[in-house]
C-alpha positions in Angstrom: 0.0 0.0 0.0 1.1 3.5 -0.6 1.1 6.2 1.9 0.6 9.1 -0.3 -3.1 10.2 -0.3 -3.8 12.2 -3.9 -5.9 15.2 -3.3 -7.9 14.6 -6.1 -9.4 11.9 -7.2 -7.1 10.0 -10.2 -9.8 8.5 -12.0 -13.4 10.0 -12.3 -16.9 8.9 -13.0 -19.1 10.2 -15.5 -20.8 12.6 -12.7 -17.3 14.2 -11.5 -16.1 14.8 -15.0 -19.2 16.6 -15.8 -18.8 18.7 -12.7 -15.3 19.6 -13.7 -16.5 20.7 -17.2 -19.4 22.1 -16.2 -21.7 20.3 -18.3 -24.7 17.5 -18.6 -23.4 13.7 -17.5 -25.5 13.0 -20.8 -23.1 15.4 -22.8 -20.1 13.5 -21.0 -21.2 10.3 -22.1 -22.0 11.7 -25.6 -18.3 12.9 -26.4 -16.8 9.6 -24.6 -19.1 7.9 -27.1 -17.8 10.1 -29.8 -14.0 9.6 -29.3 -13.6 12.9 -28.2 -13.1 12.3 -24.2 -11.0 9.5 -23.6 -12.7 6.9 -21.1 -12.3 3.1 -19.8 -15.7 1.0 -19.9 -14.5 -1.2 -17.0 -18.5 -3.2 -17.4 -21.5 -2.5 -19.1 -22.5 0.2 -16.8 -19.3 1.5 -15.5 -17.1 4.0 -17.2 -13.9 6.1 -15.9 -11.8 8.6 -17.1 -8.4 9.5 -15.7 -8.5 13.2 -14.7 -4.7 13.8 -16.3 -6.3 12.8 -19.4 -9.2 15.2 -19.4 -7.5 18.2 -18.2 -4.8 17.2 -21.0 -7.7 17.2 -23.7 -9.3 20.1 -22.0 -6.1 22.2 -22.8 -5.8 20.7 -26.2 -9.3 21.7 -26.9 -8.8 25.4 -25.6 -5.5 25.9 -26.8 -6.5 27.4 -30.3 -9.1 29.6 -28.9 -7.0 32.2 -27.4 
């Protein structure tokens, strides 16, 4: 076991990441569906992303819009 305690949560259901974006947990579900927010489907009702890869594709996404 590891002693370190992340402060935030590594990986995140569909509610977290759509309280971190700010948007719908149907919207979330509709991009991951879409290829355009990387997710794991670990069973047929259970999906999670890893927030590094969010906030990486977040800043992708926002990069150009300056």
């Amino acid at each position: 076991m590891s002693d370190a305690t992340p402060s935030k949560k590594e990986w995140m259901g569909p509610d977290d990441v759509a309280e971190l974006l700010g948007i719908s947990k149907r919207l979330v579900l509709d991009l991951w569906r879409a290829g355009v927010l990387p997710g794991v489907k670990l069973s047929r009702k259970r999906i999670r992303f890893r927030r590094a890869a969010i906030e990486e594709k977040l800043a992708a996404l926002t990069e150009g819009k300056r």
